[in-house]
C-alpha positions as CSV (number, residue, x, y, z in Angstrom):
1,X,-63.9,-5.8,60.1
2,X,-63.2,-6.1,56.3
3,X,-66.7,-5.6,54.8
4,X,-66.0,-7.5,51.5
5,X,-65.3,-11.4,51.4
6,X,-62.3,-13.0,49.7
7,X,-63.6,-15.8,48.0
8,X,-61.9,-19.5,47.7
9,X,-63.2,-21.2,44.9
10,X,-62.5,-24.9,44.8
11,X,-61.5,-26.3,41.0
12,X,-60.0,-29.5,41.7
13,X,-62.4,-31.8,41.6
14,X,-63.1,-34.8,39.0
15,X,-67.0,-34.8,38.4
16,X,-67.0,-38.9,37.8
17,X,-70.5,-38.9,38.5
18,X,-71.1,-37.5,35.0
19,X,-68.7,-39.3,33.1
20,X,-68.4,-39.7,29.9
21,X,-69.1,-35.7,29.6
22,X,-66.7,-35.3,31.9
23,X,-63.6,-37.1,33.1
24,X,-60.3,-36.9,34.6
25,X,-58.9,-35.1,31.8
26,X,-61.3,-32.8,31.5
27,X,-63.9,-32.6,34.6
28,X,-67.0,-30.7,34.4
29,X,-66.2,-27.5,35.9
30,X,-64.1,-27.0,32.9
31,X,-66.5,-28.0,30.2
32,X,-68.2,-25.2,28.2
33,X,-72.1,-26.2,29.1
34,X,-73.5,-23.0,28.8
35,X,-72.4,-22.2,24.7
36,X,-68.9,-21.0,25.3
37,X,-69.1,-20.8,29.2
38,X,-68.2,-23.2,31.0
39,X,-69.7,-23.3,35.3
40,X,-66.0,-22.6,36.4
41,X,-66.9,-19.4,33.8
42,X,-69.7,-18.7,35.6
43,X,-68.4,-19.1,39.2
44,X,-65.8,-16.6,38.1
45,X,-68.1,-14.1,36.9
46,X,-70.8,-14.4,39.9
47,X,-67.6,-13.5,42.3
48,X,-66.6,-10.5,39.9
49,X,-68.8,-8.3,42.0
50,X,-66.6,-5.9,43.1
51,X,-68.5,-4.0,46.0
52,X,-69.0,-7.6,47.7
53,X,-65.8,-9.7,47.0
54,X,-62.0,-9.6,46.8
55,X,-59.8,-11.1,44.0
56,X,-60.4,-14.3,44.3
57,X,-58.0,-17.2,45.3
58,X,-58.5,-20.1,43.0
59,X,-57.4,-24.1,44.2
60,X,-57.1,-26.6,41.7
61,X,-54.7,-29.3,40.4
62,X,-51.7,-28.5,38.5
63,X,-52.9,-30.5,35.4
64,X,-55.6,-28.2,35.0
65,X,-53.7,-24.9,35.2
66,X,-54.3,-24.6,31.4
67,X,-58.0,-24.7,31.7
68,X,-57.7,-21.8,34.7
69,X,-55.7,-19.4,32.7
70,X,-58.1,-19.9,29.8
71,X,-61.1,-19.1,31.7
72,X,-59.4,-16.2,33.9
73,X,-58.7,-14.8,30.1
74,X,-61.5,-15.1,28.9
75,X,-63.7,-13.4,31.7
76,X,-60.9,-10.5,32.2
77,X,-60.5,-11.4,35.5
78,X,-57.7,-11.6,37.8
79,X,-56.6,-14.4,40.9
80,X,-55.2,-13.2,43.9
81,X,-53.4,-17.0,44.3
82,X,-53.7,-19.8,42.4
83,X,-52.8,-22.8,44.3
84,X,-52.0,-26.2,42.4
85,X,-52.3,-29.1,44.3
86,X,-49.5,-31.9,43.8
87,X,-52.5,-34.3,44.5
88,X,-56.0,-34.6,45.9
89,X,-56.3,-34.2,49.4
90,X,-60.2,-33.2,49.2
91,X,-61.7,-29.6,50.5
92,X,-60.2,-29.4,54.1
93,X,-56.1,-28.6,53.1
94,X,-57.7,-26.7,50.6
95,X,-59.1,-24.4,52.4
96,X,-57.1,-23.8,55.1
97,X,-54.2,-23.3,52.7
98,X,-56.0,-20.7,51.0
99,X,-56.5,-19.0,54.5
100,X,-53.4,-19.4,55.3
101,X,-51.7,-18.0,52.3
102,X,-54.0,-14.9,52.6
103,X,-53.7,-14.4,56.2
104,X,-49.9,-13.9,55.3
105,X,-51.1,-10.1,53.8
106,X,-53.8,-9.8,55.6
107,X,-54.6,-11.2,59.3
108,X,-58.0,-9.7,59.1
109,X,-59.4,-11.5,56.0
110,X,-62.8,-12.9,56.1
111,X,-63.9,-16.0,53.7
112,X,-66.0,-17.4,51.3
113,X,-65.9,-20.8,50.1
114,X,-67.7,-22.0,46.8
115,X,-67.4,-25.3,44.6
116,X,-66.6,-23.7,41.2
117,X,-69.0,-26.7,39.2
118,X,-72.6,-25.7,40.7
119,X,-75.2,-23.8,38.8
120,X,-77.1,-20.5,40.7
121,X,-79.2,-18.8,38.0
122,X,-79.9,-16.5,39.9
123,X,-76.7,-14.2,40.8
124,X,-78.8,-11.2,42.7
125,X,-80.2,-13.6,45.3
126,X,-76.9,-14.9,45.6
127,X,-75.3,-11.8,46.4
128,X,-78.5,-10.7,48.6
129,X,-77.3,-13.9,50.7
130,X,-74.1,-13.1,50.5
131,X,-74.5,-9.1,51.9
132,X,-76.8,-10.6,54.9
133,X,-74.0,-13.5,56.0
134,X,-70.9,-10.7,55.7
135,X,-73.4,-8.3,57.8
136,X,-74.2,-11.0,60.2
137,X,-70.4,-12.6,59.9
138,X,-68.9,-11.1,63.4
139,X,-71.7,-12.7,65.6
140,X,-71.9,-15.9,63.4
141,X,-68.5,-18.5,64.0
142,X,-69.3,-20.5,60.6
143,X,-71.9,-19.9,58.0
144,X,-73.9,-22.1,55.9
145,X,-75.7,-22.3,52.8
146,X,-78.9,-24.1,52.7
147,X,-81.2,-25.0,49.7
148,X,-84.9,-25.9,51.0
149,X,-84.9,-29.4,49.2
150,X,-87.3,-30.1,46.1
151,X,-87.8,-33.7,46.1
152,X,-86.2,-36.7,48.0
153,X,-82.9,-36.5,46.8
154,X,-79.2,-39.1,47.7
155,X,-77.1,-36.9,46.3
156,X,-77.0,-34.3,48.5
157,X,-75.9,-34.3,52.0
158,X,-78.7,-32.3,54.4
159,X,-78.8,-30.1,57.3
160,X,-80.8,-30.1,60.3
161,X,-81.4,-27.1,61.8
162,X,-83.6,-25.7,65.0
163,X,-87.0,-24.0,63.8
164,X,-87.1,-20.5,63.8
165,X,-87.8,-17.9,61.1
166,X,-84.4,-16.1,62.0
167,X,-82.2,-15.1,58.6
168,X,-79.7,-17.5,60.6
169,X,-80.8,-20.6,61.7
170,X,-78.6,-22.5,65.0
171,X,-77.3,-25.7,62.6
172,X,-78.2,-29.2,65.2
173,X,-76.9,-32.0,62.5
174,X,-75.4,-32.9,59.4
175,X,-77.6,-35.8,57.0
176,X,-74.9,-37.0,54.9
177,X,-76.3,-38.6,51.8
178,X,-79.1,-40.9,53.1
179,X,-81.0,-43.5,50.9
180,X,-84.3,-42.8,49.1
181,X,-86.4,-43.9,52.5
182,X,-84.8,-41.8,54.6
183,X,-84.5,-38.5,52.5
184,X,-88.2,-39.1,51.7
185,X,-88.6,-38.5,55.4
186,X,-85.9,-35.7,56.3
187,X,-88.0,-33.3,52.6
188,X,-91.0,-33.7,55.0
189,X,-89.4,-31.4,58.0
190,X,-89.2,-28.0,57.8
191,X,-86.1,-27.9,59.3
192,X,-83.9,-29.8,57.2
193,X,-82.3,-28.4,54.4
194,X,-79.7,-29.6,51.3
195,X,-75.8,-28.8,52.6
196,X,-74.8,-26.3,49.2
197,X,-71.2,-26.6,50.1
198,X,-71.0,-23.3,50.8
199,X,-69.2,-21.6,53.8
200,X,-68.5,-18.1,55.0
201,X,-66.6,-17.2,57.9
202,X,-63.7,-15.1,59.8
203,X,-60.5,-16.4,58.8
204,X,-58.6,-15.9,62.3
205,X,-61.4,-17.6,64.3
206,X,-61.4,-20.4,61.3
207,X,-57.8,-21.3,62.2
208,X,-57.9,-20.8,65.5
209,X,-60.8,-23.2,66.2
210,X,-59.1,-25.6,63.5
211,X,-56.0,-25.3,65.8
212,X,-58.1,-27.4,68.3
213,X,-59.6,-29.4,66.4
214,X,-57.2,-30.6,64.2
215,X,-53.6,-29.6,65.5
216,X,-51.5,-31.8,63.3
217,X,-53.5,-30.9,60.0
218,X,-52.8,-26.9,61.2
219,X,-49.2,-27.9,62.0
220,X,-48.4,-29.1,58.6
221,X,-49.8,-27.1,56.7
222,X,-48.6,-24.3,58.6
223,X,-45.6,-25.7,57.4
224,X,-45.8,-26.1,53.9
225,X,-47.1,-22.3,53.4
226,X,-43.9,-21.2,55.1
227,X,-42.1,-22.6,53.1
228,X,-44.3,-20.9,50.2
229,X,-42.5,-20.5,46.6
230,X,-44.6,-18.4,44.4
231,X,-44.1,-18.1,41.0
232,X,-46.0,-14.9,40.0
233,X,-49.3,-15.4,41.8
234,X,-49.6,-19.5,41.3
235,X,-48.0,-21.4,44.8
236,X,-47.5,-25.0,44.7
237,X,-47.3,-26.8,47.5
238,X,-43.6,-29.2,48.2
239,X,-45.1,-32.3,47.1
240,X,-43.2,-34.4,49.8
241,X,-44.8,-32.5,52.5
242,X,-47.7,-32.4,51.1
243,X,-48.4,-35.7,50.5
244,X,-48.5,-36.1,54.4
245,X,-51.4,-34.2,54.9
246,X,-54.5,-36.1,56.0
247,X,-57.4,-36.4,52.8
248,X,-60.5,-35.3,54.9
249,X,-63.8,-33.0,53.5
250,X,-64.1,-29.4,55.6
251,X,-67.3,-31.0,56.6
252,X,-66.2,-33.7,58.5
253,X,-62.6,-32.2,59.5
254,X,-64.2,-29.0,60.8
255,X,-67.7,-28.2,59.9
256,X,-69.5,-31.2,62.0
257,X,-66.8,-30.7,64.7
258,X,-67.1,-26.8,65.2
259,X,-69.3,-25.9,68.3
260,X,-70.9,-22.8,66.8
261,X,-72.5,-23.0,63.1
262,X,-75.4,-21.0,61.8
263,X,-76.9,-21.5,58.4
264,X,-79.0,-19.0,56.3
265,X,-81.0,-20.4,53.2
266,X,-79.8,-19.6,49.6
267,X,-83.2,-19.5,47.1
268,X,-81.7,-19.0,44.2
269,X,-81.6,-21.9,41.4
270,X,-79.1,-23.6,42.9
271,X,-77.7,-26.8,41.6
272,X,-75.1,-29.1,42.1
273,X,-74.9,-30.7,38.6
274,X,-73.8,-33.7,39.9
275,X,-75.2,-36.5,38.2
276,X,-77.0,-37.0,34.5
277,X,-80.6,-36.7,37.1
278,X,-79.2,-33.4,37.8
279,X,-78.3,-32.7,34.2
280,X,-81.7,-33.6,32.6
281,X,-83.7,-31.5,35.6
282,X,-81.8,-28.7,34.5
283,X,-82.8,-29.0,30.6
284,X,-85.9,-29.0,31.4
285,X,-85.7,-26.0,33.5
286,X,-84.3,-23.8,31.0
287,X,-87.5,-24.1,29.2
288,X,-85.7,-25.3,25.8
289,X,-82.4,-24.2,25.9
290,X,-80.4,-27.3,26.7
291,X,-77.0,-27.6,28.0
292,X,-73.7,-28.8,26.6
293,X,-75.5,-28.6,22.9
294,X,-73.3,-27.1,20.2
295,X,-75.3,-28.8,17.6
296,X,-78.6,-29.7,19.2
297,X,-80.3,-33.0,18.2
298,X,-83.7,-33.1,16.5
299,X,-86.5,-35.0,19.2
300,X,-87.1,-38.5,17.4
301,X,-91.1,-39.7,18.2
302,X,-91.5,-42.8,18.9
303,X,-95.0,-44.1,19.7
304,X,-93.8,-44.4,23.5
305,X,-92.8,-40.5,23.5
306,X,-89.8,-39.8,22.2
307,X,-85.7,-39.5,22.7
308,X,-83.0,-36.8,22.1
309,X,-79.5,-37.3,21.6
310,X,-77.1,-35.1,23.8
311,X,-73.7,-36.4,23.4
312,X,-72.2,-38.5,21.2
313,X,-68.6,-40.1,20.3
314,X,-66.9,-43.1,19.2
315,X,-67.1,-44.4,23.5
316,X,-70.3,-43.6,24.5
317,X,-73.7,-41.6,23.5
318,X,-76.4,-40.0,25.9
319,X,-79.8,-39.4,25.2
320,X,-83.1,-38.1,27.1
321,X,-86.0,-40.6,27.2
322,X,-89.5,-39.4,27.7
323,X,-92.6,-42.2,28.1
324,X,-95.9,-40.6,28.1
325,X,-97.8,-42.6,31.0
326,X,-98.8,-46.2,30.5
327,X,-96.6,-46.4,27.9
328,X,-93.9,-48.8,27.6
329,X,-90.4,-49.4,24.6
330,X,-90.3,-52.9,22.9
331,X,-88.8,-56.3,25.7
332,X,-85.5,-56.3,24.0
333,X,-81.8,-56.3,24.3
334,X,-78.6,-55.2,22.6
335,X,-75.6,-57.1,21.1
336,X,-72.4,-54.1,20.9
337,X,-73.8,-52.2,23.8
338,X,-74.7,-51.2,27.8
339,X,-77.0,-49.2,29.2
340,X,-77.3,-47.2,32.5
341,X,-80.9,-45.5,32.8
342,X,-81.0,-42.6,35.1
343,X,-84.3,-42.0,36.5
344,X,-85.0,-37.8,36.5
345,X,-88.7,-38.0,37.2
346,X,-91.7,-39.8,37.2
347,X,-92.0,-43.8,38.2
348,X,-90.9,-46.6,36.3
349,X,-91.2,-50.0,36.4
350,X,-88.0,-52.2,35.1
351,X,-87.6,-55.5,33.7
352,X,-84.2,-56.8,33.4
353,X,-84.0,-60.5,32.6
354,X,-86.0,-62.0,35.1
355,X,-86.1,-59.1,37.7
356,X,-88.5,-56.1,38.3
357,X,-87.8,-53.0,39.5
358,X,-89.6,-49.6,40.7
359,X,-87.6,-46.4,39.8
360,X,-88.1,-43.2,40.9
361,X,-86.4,-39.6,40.5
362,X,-82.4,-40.4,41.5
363,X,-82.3,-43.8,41.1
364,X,-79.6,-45.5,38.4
365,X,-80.0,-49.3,37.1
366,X,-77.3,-50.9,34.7
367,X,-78.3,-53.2,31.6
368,X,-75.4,-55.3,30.2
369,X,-75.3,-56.7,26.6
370,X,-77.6,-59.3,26.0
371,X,-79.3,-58.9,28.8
372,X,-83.4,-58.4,28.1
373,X,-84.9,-55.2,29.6
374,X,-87.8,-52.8,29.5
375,X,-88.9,-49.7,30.6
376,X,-92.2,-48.7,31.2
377,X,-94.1,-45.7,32.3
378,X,-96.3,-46.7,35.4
379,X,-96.8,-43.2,36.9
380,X,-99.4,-40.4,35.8
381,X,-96.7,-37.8,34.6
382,X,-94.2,-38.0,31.7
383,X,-91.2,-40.3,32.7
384,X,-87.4,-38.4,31.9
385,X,-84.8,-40.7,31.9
386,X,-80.8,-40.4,31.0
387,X,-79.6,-43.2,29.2
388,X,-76.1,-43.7,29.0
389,X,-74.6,-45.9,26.2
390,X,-71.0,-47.6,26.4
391,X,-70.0,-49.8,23.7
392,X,-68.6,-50.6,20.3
393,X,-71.9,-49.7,18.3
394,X,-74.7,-47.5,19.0
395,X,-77.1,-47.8,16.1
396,X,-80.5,-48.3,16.4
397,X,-80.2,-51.1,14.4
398,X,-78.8,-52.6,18.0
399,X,-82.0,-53.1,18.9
400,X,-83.8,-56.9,19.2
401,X,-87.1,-57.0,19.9
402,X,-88.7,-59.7,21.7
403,X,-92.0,-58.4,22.2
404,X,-93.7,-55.0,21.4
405,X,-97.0,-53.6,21.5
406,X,-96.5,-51.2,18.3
407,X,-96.0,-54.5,15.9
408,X,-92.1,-53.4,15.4
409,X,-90.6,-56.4,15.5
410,X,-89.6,-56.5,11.9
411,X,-88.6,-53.2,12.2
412,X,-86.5,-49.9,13.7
């Protein structure tokens, strides 16, 4: 067996769940969060390790070839492939195209598969994962990555698997994305873990098995890498026969069908980055260095805490809110402007007209113009929440107060 892993790294996605930062245009594996480096930066520069990995094959969407080649030239690295979809079919096709293309140089290839718009800050525990699955990789069918969850969390699917203290762990179940109850109760098992969206395997017994599984997805496919045109080392698919090809995630096509599936745990800052909660965990994590800044904001203190600016343009602005406990901002509302709050820890309590609501970490609430809202503080920690602001005006002079217990109705 090959003892070095050719990785796939998946770049097509859109990232809506952090809009306005990022959008179609521009999606937030491509957005420079790190100072110049952007996570699709970093993904390529975690997989540069030579004694571990192969070049990598890179699948994306041909609108953002532009943003590939930049970041390829900026790290001095070369793709193996580059494979630009005609249209998003989710992970599945992906995949198995990369395989496929591969497998036409080399029928002994063994894989790894990695979302290019997560965050690991710790590379050397990565690779230390990474050395044990490609050691372990011949009596494994399909490897896992699992992240021992921190806190009840919807945004991550989970899974289950059978207790042992094994480096690989039998998988039983896939969790995918259960409400707040619920993942409450699965962080309480020892056996339950979040699903990274990484996979490692042996590309002949991938196809193979997906063979069975999925015949017609295999056939077509098959198909449309025959019929391969490369132009240097970027393939694109014939959009016609692509366009046949069922949209389906590699975890439901072939991950929760595949009979065999181990899964070893990954402790090494990982992070999916996939919502503002996500975001504002990881500021505060870096111990001061915040994210996506190139001209940071100055912390304004208010008498409820205080809030930070983190993005701002003629659409939208963001800021961090924190409210020390028991404290709580003036009842008001907004003429030129909507809210969405994004809880990243601690418990608030909500009033929006005449509804109440308890927050906690990962939970979202919208507030429309006009409508009259407050937040208040009702745990015993410091409550961080996102606020997103869409409108035509975002001046603090939007604010009308209604009541306030700092005597500020008069005033900013």
């Amino acid at each position: 067996m090959n003892n070095k892993l050719r990785p796939i790294i998946l770049a097509g996605g859109s990232g809506s769940r952090l809009w306005p930062l990022s959008t179609d245009e521009k999606p937030k594996q491509f957005i420079p969060l790190f100072e110049e480096y952007s996570l699709f930066d970093l993904t390529l520069q975690r997989f540069n390790e030579k004694s571990l990995f192969k070049k990598p094959i890179i699948v994306t969407s041909d609108i953002y070839i532009d943003f590939v080649n930049d970041s390829l030239l900026l790290n001095k690295i070369e793709a193996e492939t580059i494979i630009l979809e005609p249209e998003a079919k989710n992970t599945c096709p992906a995949i198995t195209m990369a395989v496929m293309l591969a497998f036409q140089d080399d029928a002994s290839e063994s894989f790894i598969v990695s979302p290019s718009d997560h965050y690991i800050s710790s590379d050397k525990k990565f690779y230390d994962a990474c050395d044990l699955s490609i050691r372990a990789i011949e009596g494994n069918e399909l490897i896992l990555m699992g992240i021992k969850p921190e806190r009840p969390s919807i945004e991550y699917g989970y899974i289950s698997t059978e207790n042992s203290n094994l480096n690989f762990k039998k998988v039983l179940g896939f969790i995918e994305k259960p409400d707040l109850a619920k993942s409450e109760t699965l962080i309480s098992q020892s056996n339950v873990y979040w699903n990274a969206g990484i996979f490692i395997f042996n590309g002949f017994r991938f196809l193979n098995q997906l063979k069975k599984i999925n015949n017609t997805m295999h056939s077509q496919l098959s198909n449309i890498v025959r019929s391969k045109s490369l132009n240097a080392n970027q393939f694109s698919p014939e959009s016609t026969l692509f366009r046949e090809v069922q949209e389906i995630s590699f975890d439901q096509a072939f991950v929760e069908k595949n009979p065999k599936t181990s899964m070893t745990i990954l402790d090494a800052g990982w992070s999916d980055l996939g919502s503002w909660t996500a975001i504002g965990a990881l500021k505060k994590d870096l111990k001061g260095i915040i994210p996506f800044f190139s001209k940071p904001h100055d912390k304004q203190i208010r008498p409820w805490g205080f809030f930070q600016t983190l993005m701002e343009n003629d659409l939208s602005k963001v800021k961090l809110l924190s409210v020390l406990p028991n404290e709580k901002l003036s009842l008001q509302k907004h003429q030129h402007r909507k809210e969405n709050w994004h809880i990243i820890s601690g418990i608030a309590n909500v009033v929006r007209e005449k509804e109440h609501f308890t927050l906690r970490s990962g939970d979202t609430i919208s507030i429309e113009k006009n409508q009259v809202h407050r937040l208040e503080n009702i745990g015993n920690d410091s409550l961080e929440v996102i606020e997103i602001q869409t409108g035509s005006y975002f001046g603090e002079d939007d604010i009308i107060r209604i009541k306030d217990l700092y005597g500020r109705l008069d005033s900013n």
